[in-house]
C-alpha positions in Angstrom: -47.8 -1.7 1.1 -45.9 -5.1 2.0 -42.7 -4.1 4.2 -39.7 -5.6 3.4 -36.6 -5.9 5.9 -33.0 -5.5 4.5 -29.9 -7.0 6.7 -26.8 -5.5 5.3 -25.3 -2.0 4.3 -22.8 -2.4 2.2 -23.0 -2.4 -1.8 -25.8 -5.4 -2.3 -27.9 -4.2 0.1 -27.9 -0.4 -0.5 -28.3 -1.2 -3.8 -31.5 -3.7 -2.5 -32.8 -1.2 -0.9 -32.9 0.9 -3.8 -34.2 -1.4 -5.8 -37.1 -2.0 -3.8 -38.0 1.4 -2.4 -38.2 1.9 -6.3 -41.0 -0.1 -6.3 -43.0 1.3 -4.0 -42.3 -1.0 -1.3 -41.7 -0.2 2.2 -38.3 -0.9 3.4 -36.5 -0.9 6.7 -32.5 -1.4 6.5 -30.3 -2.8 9.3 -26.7 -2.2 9.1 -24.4 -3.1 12.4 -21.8 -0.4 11.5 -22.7 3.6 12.4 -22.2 4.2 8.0 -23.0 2.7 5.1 -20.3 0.5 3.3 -17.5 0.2 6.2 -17.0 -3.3 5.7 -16.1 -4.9 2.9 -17.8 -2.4 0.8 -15.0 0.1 2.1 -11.8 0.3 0.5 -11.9 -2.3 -2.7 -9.9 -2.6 -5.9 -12.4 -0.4 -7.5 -13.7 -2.0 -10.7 -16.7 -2.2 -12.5 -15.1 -4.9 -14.7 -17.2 -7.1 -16.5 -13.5 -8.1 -18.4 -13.1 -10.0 -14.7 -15.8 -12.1 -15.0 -13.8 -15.1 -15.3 -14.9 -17.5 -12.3 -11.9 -19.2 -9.9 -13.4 -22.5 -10.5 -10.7 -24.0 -12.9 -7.8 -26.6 -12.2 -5.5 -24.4 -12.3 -6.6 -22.2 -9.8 -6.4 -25.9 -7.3 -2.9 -26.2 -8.5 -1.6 -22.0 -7.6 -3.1 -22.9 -4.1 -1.1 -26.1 -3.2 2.1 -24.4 -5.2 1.7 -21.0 -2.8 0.5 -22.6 0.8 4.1 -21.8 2.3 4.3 -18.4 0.3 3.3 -16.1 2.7 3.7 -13.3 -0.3 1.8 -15.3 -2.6 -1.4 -14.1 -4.8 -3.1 -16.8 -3.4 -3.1 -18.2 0.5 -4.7 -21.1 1.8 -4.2 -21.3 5.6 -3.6 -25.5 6.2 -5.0 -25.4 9.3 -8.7 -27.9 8.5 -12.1 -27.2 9.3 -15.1 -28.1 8.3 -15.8 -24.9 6.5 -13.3 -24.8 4.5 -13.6 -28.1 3.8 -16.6 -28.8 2.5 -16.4 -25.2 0.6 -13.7 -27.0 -1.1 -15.2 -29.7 -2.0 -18.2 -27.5 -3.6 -15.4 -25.5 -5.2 -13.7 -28.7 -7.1 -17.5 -30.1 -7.9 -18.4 -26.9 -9.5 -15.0 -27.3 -11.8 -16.8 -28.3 -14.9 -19.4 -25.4 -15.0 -16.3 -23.2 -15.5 -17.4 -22.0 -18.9 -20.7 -21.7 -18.7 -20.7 -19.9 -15.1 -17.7 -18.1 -16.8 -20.1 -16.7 -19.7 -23.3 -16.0 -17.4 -20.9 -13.7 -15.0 -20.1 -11.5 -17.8 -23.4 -11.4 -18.9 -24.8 -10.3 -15.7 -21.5 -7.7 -15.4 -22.6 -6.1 -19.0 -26.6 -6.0 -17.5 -25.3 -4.4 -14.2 -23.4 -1.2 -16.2 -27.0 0.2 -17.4 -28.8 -0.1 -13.9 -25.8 1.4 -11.7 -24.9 4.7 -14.1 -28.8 5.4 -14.5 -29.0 4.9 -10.5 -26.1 7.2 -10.0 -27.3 9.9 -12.6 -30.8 10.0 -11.3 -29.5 10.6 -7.4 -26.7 12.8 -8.0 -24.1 10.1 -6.9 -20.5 11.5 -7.4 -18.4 8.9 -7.0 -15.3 9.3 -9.1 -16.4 7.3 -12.0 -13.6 6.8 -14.6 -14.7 5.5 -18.4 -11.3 4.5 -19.6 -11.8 0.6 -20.1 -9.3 -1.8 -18.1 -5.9 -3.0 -19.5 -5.3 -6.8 -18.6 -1.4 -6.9 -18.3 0.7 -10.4 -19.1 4.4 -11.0 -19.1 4.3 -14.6 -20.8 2.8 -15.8 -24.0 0.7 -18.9 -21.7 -0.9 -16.1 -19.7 -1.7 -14.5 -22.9 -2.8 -17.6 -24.1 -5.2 -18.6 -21.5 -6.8 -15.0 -22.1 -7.6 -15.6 -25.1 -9.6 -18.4 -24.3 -11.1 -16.8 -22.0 -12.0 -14.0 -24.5 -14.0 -16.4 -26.3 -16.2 -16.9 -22.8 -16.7 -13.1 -22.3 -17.4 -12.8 -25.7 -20.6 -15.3 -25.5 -21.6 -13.3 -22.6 -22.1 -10.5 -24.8 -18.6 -8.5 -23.8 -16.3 -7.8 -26.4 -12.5 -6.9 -25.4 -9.3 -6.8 -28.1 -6.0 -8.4 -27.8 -2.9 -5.3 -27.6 0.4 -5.6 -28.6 3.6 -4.3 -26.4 3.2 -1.2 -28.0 -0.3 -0.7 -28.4 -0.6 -0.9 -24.1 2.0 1.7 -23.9 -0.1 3.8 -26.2 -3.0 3.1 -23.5 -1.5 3.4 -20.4 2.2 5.3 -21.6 3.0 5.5 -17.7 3.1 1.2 -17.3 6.8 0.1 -17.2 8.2 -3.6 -17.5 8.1 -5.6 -20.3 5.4 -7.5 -21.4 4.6 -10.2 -23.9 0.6 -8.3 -25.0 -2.4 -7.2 -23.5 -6.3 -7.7 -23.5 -8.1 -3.8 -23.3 -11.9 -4.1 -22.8 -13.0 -0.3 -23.3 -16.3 -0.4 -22.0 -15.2 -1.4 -18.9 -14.9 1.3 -15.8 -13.8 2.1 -12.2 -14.8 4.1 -9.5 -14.9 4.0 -5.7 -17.0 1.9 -4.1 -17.6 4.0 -0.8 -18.4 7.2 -2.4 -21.2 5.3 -4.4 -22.6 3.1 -1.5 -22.9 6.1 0.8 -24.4 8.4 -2.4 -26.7 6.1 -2.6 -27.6 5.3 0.6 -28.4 9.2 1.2 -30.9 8.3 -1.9 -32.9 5.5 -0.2 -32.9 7.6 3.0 -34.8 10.5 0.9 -37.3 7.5 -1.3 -38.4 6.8 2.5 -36.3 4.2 3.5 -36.1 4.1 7.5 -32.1 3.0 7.7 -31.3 1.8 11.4 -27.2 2.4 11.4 -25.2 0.8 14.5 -27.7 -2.2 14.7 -27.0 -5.2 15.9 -28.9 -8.0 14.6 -29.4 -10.8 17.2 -31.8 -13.3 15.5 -33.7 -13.4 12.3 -36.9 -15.9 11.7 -39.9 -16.5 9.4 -42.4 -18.6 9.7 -43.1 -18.0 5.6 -45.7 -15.0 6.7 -44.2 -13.0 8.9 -40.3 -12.4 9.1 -38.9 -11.4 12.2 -35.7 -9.1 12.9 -34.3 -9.0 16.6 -32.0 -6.7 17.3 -29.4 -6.4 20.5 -29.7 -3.2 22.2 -28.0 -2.0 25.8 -32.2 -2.4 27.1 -32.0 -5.7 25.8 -33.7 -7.6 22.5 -35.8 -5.6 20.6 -38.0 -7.5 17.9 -39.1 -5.8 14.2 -41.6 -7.8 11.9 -41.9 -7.2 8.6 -43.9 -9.0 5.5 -40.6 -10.4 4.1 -36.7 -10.1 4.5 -33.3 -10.0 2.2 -30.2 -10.9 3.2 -27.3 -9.2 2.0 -24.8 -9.2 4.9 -22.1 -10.3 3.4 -19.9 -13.3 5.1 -22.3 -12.6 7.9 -25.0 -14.6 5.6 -24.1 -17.7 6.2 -24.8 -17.4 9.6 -28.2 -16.1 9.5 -29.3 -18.7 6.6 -28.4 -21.3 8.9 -31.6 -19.2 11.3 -33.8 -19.0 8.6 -33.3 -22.8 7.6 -31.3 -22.4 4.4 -27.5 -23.5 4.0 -25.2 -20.0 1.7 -22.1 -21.9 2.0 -20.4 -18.7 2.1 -16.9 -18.5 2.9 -14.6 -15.2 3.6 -11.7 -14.7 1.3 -9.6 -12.1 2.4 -8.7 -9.4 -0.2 -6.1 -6.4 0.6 -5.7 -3.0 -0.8 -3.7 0.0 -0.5 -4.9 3.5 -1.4 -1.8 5.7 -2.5 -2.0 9.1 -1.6 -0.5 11.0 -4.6 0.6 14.2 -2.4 2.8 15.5 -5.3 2.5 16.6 -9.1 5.3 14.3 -10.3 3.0 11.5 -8.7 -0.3 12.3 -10.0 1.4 12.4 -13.5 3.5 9.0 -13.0 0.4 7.5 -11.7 -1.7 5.2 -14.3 -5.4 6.9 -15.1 -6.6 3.5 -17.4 -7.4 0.9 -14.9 -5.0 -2.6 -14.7 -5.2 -6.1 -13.7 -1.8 -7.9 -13.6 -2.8 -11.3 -14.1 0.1 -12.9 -12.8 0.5 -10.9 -9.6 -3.6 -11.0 -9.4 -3.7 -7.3 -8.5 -6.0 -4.9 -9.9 -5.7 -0.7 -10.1 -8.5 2.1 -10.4 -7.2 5.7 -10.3 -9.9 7.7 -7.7 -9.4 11.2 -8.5 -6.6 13.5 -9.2 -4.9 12.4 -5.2 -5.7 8.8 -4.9 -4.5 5.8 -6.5 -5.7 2.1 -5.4 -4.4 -1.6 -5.4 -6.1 -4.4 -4.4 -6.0 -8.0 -4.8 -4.7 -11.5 -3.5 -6.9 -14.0 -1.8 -6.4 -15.3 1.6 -8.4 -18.2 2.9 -7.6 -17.9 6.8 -11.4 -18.0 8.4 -12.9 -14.7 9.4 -9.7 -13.6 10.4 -9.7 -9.3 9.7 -5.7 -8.5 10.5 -4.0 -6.2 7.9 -0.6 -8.5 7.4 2.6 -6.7 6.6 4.0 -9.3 4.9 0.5 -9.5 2.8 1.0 -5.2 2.0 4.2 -5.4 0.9 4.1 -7.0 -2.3 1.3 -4.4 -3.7 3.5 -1.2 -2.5 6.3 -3.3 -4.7 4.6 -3.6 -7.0 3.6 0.3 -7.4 7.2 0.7 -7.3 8.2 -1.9 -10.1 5.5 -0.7 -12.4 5.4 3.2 -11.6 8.5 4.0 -10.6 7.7 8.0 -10.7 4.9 7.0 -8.1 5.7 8.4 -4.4 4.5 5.2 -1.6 5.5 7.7 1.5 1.6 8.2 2.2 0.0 4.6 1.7 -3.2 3.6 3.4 -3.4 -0.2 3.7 -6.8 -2.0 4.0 -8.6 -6.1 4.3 -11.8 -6.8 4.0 -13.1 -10.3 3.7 -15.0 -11.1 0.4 -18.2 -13.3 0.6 -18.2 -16.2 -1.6 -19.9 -19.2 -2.9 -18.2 -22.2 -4.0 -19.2 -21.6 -7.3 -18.2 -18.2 -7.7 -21.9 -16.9 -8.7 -24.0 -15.2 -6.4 -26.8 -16.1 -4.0 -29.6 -14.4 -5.7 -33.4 -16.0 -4.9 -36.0 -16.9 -2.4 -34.7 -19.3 0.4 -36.9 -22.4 1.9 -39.9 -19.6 3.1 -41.8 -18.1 0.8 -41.0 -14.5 2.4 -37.2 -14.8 2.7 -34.8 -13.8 0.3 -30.9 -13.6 -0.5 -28.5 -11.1 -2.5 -25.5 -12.5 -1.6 -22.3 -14.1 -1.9 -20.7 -12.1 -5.3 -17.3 -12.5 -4.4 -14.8 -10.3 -5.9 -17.3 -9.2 -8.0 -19.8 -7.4 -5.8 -19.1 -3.7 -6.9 -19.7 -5.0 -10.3 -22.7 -7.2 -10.4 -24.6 -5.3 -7.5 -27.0 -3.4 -9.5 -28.7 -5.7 -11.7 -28.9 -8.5 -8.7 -30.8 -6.1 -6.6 -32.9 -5.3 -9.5 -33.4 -9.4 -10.2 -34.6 -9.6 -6.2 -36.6 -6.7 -6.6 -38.4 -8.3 -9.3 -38.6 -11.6 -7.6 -39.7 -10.0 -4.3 -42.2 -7.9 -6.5 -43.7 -10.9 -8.2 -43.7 -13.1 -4.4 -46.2 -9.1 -3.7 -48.8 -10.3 -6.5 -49.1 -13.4 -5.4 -46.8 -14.6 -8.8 -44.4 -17.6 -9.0 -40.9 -16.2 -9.0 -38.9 -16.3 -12.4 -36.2 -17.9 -12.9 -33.7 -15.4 -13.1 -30.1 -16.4 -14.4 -28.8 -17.1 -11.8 -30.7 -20.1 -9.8 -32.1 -19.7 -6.3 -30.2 -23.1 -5.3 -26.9 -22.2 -6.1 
């Protein structure tokens, strides 16, 4: 039995270690926090929405950024300050402009793919995780928003996702608590939410009873393969302690670029800072005033997923200011006003503000393939998409990693090992 090391607790690599402990493999996990999913896995907007699938890698998206650098309110930040980073992650990002569409259409079609793997996962394990099937309202207040999501319809809609174009009245009937005005709506149905935690940790109880030997509050110091044997070396208060194992994923996150760099590969990963507030709905008038069908405000780029009967969470905006972690102020605001603007009934007393920093690739698709050894792998780099495509990638490298097993030549999956 060929042992396989994971680096990374959070959503892609619980959901790895699934995967392969599935297959009979035998699987060690090393995660540098005391819990699963207390990073960036911990407090996100929610969705399982394939209707999001849309990739940033558009003109327009160039444009927002240089309009909003002085905004510090705005949906979109892009700290001036230069480095090389973010440099040449831009420079990937504008060179990746013209596979908008088609990176566009394989997104949703790994989104629609993911669905079957994580509600099987989560029925065969017990996982309660507050799983709402309501579908997700997209929201716009001008006819060229609308517009533009139509087009994008047409994308989804190759990518085998179907969603239908609302009137005014028509979202009201879906979500009756929504106030503003609006010029119309996209609803996909088949769309979902839940919270992200819950199902990380459910399921990380699961791998711990298939066998899976999970090393909590470990440090990883140094990774290395020499395409036989992978090595793990963790930091400890006695000093380094080195694992080895027959091969290694990594899905840590922004933390993967830096250990790629070890291993001899370049994930030109960079952290995009998302916030989100969790609304604690203390009273009855709250709970009712509060939205149960799911949101995403295209304009404002904030997304909603109602967690329960008490809970109700926002998220969004993108901030790219390094690995910074602080939870702005002036970054919160604008999602508690906008709880207020579009559910007035809603009580904000008790809100629980939150940042975590999103890994991503310069072309929005994830990192999903065998790097320059033959034993190391990578689940990595989703974006603001990992709580939706983490299920079928972790089944995609648990296929790859089974083939490397027999001795096969890896298929090529849909989404390409070089990205």
């Amino acid at each position: 039995m060929q042992s396989i090391a994971v680096i990374g607790g959070g959503i892609t690599g619980v959901t790895t270690a699934y995967a392969l402990a599935k297959r009979g493999f035998s699987v060690t996990l090393f995660e540098r926090h005391r819990y699963a999913a207390m990073d960036t896995s911990f407090a996100n907007g929610g969705q399982l929405s394939a209707s999001n699938a849309e990739v940033w890698t558009h003109w327009s998206t160039i444009l927002k950024g240089i309009k909003w650098m002085l905004k510090s309110d705005a949906p979109l930040l892009v700290n001036p300050k230069p480095s090389w980073h973010k440099i040449s992650w831009f420079a990937e990002f504008i060179a990746s402009i013209p596979h908008y569409r088609q990176n566009t259409i394989d997104t949703a079609r790994l989104a629609v793919a993911a669905r079957e793997h994580l509600f099987s996962w989560a029925q065969a394990e017990g996982v309660d995780f507050d799983l709402k099937k309501q579908g997700i309202l997209h929201i716009y207040r001008d006819k060229k928003g609308f517009d533009h999501a139509a087009k994008v319809s047409e994308l989804l809609a190759a990518g085998g996702l179907p969603r239908q174009a609302v009137t005014p009245e028509e979202m009201r009937a879906i979500e009756p608590t929504l106030a503003g005005t609006y010029h119309g709506g996209f609803y996909t149905e088949s769309d979902s939410t839940g919270d992200i935690h819950k199902f990380t940790n459910g399921l990380a109880a699961a791998v711990e009873r298939l066998g899976v030997r999970c090393l909590w509050g470990s440090e990883v110091a140094r990774v290395a393969s020499d395409g036989r044997c992978a090595t793990v070396t963790l930091r400890t208060d006695a000093g380094e302690e080195p694992h080895h194992f027959d091969a290694l994923v990594v899905c840590a996150g922004v933390g993967s670029r830096a250990l790629a760099a070890q291993l001899g590969d370049r994930v030109n990963i960079y952290p995009v800072k998302g916030y989100s507030i969790t609304v604690n709905l203390l009273d009855e008038q709250s709970q009712q005033a509060a939205p149960t069908v799911s949101l995403l405000d295209d304009e404002t780029k904030l997304v909603t997923s109602r967690l329960g009967l008490g809970r109700f969470r926002v998220a969004g905006t993108a901030e790219f200011n390094g690995y910074n972690r602080d939870i702005r102020a002036d970054r919160i605001k604008p999602l508690v006003d906008w709880v207020n603007q579009c559910f007035p009934g809603v009580n904000t007393r008790q809100v629980v503000p939150w940042a975590g920093l999103r890994p991503m690739m310069p072309n929005m698709m994830p990192r999903v393939g065998h790097g320059r050894q033959a034993n190391v792998f990578y689940n990595t780099g989703h974006g603001h998409l990992g709580w939706t495509l983490s299920a079928v990638t972790a089944d995609m490298i648990g296929s790859q990693i089974g083939e490397w097993a027999r001795g096969q030549a890896p298929t090529r999956h849909l989404v390409p090992a070089t990205a």
